[in-house]
ZABAPA-350244 format. One record per residue (C-alpha): residue in three letters; y negated, x, z. Coordinates in steps of 0.05 Angstrom, whole numbers, padded with zeros to 5 digits, always signed. Layout:
BEGIN
ALAYXZ ...
This chain:
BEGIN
UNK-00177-00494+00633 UNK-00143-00454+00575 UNK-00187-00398+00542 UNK-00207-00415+00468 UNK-00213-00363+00415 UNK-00291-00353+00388 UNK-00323-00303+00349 UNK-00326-00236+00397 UNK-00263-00259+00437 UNK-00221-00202+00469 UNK-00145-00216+00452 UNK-00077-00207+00478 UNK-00035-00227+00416 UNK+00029-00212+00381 UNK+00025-00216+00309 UNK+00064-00209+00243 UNK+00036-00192+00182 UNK+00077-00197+00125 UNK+00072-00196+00043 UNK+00126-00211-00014 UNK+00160-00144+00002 UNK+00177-00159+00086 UNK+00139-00133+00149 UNK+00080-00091+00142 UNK+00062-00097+00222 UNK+00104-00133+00270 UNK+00080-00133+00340 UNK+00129-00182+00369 UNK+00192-00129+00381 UNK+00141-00083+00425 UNK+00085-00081+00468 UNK+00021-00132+00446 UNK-00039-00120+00411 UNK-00109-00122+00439 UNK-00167-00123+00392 UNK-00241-00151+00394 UNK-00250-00203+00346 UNK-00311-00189+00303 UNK-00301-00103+00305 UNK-00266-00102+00245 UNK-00203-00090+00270 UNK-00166-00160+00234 UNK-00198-00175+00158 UNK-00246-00229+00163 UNK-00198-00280+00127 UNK-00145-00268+00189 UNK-00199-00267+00241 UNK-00220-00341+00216 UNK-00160-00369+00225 UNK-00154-00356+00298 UNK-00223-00380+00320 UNK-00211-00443+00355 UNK-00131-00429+00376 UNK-00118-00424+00450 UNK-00094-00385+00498 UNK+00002-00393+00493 UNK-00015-00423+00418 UNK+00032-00393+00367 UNK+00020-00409+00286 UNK+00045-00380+00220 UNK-00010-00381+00168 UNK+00003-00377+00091 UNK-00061-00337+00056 UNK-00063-00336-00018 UNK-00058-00272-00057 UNK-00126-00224-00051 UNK-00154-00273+00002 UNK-00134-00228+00069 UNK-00141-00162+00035 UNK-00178-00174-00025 UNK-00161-00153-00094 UNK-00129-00094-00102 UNK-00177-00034-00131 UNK-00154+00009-00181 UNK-00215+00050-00163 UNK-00189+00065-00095 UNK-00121+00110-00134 UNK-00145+00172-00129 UNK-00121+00251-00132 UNK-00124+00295-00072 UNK-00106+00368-00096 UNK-00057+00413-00050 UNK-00127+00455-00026 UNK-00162+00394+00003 UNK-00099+00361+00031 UNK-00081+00433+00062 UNK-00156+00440+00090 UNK-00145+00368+00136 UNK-00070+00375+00158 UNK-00009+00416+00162 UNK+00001+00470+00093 UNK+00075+00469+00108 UNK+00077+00391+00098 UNK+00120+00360+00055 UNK+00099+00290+00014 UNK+00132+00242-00017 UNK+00126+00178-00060 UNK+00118+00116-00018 UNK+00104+00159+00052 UNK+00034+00137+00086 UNK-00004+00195+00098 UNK-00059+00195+00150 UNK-00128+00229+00130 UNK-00185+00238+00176 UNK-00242+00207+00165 UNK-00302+00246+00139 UNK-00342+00248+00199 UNK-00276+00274+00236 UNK-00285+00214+00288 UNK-00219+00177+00260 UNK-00175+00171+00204 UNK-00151+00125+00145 UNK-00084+00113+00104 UNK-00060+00119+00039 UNK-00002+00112+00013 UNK+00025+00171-00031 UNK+00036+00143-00113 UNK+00060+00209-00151 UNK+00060+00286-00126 UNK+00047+00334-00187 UNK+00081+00402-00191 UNK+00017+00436-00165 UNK+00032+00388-00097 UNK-00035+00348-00115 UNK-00029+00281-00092 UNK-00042+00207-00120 UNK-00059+00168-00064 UNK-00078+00091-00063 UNK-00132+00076-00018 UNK-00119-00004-00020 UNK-00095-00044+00033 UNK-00016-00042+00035 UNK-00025-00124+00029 UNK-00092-00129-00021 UNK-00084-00172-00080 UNK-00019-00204-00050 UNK-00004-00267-00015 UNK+00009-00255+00067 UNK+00035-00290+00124 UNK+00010-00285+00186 UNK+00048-00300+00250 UNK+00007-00297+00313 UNK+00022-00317+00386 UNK-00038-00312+00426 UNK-00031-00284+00500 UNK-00087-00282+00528 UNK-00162-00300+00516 UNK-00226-00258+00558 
């Protein structure tokens, strides 16, 4: 009998995710993913669509703009000055626009990304907290591998 995906599945997949602009992550050149459905892990909208596949199925989903990713947030552009960036990483590092920078999280247990907007001659930062993807329309590729 082949597995079914349901809410709290534990998956084997490859997957593709990709906006207007190309690949943002492609699994299917390297090693799989495995992630727990319901843990966050996939955005709610992407999680939905592969409740019910099965175990060797392989679809490409179209998902409007702001659906997978929601809107984007021009709340979530914010400065970082050189001190606070220099208290959670490397001084000596160098930034530029477009790079993704990783940040720990504030309880130190894991971290976030953001992807750098301007540098200002002090070395403060804008970074944008949004999804690469929010507010745009995705596609999502997905060949499922295995089902537990």
């Amino acid at each position: 009998m082949t597995a079914t995906i349901e809410a709290g599945s534990f998956l084997t997949l490859h997957y593709r995710l990709a906006g207007p602009q190309g690949d943002v992550i492609n699994t299917f050149a390297g090693k799989p993913a495995t992630l727990s459905l319901a843990n966050s892990e996939l955005s709610p909208a992407l999680e939905e669509r592969l409740i019910g596949m099965e175990e060797g199925a392989r679809a490409t989903f179209e998902i409007p703009a702001g659906q997978a990713f929601g809107e984007r947030n021009p709340d979530m552009i914010q400065w970082l000055s050189r001190r606070e960036l220099d208290s959670m990483g490397d001084p000596l590092e160098q930034y530029a626009v477009g790079e993704v920078v990783q940040l720990p999280t504030p309880d130190g247990q894991g971290q976030f990304a953001a992807v750098v907007r301007a540098v200002r001659d002090d070395g403060a930062l804008q970074l944008d907290f949004n999804h690469p993807l929010a507010g745009q329309p995705v596609t999502f590729e997905v060949h499922v591998i295995g089902v537990l």
